[in-house]
C-alpha positions in Angstrom: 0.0 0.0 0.0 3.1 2.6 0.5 3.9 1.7 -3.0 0.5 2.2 -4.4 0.4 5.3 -2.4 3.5 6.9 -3.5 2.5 5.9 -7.2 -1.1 7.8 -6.7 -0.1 10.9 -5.0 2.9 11.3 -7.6 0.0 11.6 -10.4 -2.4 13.6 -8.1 -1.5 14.7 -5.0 -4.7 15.5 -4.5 -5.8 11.7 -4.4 -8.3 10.4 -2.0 -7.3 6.7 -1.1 -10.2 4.9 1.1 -9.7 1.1 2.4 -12.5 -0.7 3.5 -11.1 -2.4 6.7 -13.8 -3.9 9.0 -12.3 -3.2 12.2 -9.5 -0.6 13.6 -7.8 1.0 10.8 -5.6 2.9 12.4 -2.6 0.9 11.1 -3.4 1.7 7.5 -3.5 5.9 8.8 -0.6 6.6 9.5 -0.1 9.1 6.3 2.1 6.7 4.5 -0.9 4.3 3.0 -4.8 5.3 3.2 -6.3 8.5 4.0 -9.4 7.2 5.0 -11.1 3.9 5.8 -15.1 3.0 5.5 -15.5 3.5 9.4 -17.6 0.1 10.1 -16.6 0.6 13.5 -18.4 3.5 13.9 -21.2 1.8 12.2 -21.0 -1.3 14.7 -21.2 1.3 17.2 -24.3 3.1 15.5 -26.3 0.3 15.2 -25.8 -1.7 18.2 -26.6 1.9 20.2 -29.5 2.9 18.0 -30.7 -0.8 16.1 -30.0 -3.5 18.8 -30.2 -1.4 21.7 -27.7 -3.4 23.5 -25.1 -1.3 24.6 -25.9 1.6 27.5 -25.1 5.5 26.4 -22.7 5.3 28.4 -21.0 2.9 26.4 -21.9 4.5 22.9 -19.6 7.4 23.7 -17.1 5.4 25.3 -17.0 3.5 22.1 -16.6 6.6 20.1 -14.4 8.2 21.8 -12.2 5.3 22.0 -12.1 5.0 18.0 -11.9 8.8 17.8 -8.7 8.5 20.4 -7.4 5.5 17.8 -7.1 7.9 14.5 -5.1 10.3 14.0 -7.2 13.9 14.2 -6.5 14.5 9.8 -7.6 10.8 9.6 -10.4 10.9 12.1 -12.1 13.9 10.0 -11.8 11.7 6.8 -13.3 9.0 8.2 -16.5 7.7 6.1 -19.3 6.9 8.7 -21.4 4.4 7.0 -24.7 2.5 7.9 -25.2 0.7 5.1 -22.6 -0.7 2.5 -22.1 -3.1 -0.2 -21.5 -5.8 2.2 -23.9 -5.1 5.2 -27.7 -4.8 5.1 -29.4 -1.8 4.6 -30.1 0.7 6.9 -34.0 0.5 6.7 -33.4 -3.2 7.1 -31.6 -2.9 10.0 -34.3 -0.8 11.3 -36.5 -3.2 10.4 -38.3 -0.9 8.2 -39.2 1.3 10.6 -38.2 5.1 8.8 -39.0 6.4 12.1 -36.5 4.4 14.5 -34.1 5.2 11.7 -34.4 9.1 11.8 -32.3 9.4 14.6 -29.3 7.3 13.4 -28.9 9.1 10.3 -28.9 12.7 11.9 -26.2 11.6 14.2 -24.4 10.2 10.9 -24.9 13.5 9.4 -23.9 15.7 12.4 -21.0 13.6 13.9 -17.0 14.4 12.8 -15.7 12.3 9.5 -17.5 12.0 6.5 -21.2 10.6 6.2 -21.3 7.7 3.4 -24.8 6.8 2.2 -24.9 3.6 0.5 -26.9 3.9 -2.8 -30.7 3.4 -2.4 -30.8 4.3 1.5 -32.2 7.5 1.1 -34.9 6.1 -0.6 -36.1 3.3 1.8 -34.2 0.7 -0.1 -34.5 -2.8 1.7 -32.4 -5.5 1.5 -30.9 -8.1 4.3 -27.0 -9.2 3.4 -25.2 -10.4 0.4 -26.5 -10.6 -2.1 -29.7 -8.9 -0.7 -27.7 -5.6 -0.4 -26.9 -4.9 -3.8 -30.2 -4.7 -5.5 -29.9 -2.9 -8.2 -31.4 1.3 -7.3 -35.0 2.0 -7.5 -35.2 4.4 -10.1 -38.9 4.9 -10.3 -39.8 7.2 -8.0 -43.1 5.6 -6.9 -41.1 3.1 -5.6 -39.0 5.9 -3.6 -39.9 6.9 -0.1 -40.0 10.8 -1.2 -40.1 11.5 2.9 -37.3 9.8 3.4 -35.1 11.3 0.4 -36.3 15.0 1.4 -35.1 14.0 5.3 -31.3 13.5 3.9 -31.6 16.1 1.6 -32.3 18.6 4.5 -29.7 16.9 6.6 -27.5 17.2 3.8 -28.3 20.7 3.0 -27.7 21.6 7.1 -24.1 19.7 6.8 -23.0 21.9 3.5 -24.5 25.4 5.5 -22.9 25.2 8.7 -19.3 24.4 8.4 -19.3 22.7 12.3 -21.0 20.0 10.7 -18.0 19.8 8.9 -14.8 21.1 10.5 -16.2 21.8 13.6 -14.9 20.4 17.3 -16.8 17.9 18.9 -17.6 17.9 22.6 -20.5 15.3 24.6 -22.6 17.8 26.7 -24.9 14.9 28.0 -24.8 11.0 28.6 -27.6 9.7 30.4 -28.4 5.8 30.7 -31.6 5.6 32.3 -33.4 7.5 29.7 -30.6 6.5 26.8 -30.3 10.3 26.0 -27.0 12.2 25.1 -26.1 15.3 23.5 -23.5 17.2 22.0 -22.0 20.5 20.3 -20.6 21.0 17.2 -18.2 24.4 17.3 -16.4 26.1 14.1 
């Protein structure tokens, strides 16, 4: 990967390289191979919070904070904070199709540091449990589309490009409660 990376950034220094590694990619972000991984930890994280419900608040941050303490800060803010990929099932399925239990999860994708990845299809309700049920191929008709759903990301999307904390602000919990599995926290630029 150092060779492949010297090679890219010779012809474009500009060059974004991502690795998909499932677990800590630290090793790989060191600045001498990726710049970025797809951040399944964070997704783990996400989802057993959110989806399973079978880790406290408590532990959610703890989790967080211990992948953000893993990256280094350049790598940490490329980080792309997925849901839903190629190789996992998608988000609504997750959520077992509920849009609404959903909601939540993606704003937190959309608000917290790194780089929000939305897997093709997710922002309109696309359903499908894993491989090969992940790849259908994208709902194109838009009566097949959950229009709510697509409006919901293009508003979150829209409040990520307008307020540049979303993007390169710091991050800081405010709140962490277990008993009512409730936490907060500010985004400053």
């Amino acid at each position: 990967w150092r060779t492949f990376r010297d090679h890219v950034k010779a012809m474009s220094p500009d060059a974004y390289i991502v690795g998909e590694i499932w677990n800590n990619g630290s090793p790989w972000l060191q600045g001498d191979q990726f710049d970025a991984v797809m951040n399944y930890v964070f997704r783990d994280a996400v989802l057993d919070f959110f989806v399973h419900r079978s880790i406290s608040t408590s532990e959610f941050v703890a989790r967080l904070e211990q992948l953000r303490a893993d990256y280094p800060a350049a790598a940490g803010e490329a980080l792309l904070n997925l849901l839903g990929s190629h190789d996992t099932e998608r988000v609504l399925s997750a959520f077992g199709g509920d849009t609404r239990r959903m909601l939540p999860a993606v704003a937190f994708q959309m608000s917290y540091p790194g780089v929000p990845m939305i897997y093709y299809g997710d922002e309109v309700g696309m359903v499908g449990h894993r491989d090969p049920g992940c790849r259908g191929t994208m709902v194109w008709d838009e009566i097949r589309q959950d229009r709510g759903l697509l409006e919901l990301y293009r508003n979150l999307i829209r409040q990520r490009r307008t307020r540049p904390a979303l993007r390169r602000g710091t991050f800081r919990w405010l709140l962490k409660d277990d008993p009512s599995r409730t936490f907060a926290f500010m985004r400053v630029y």
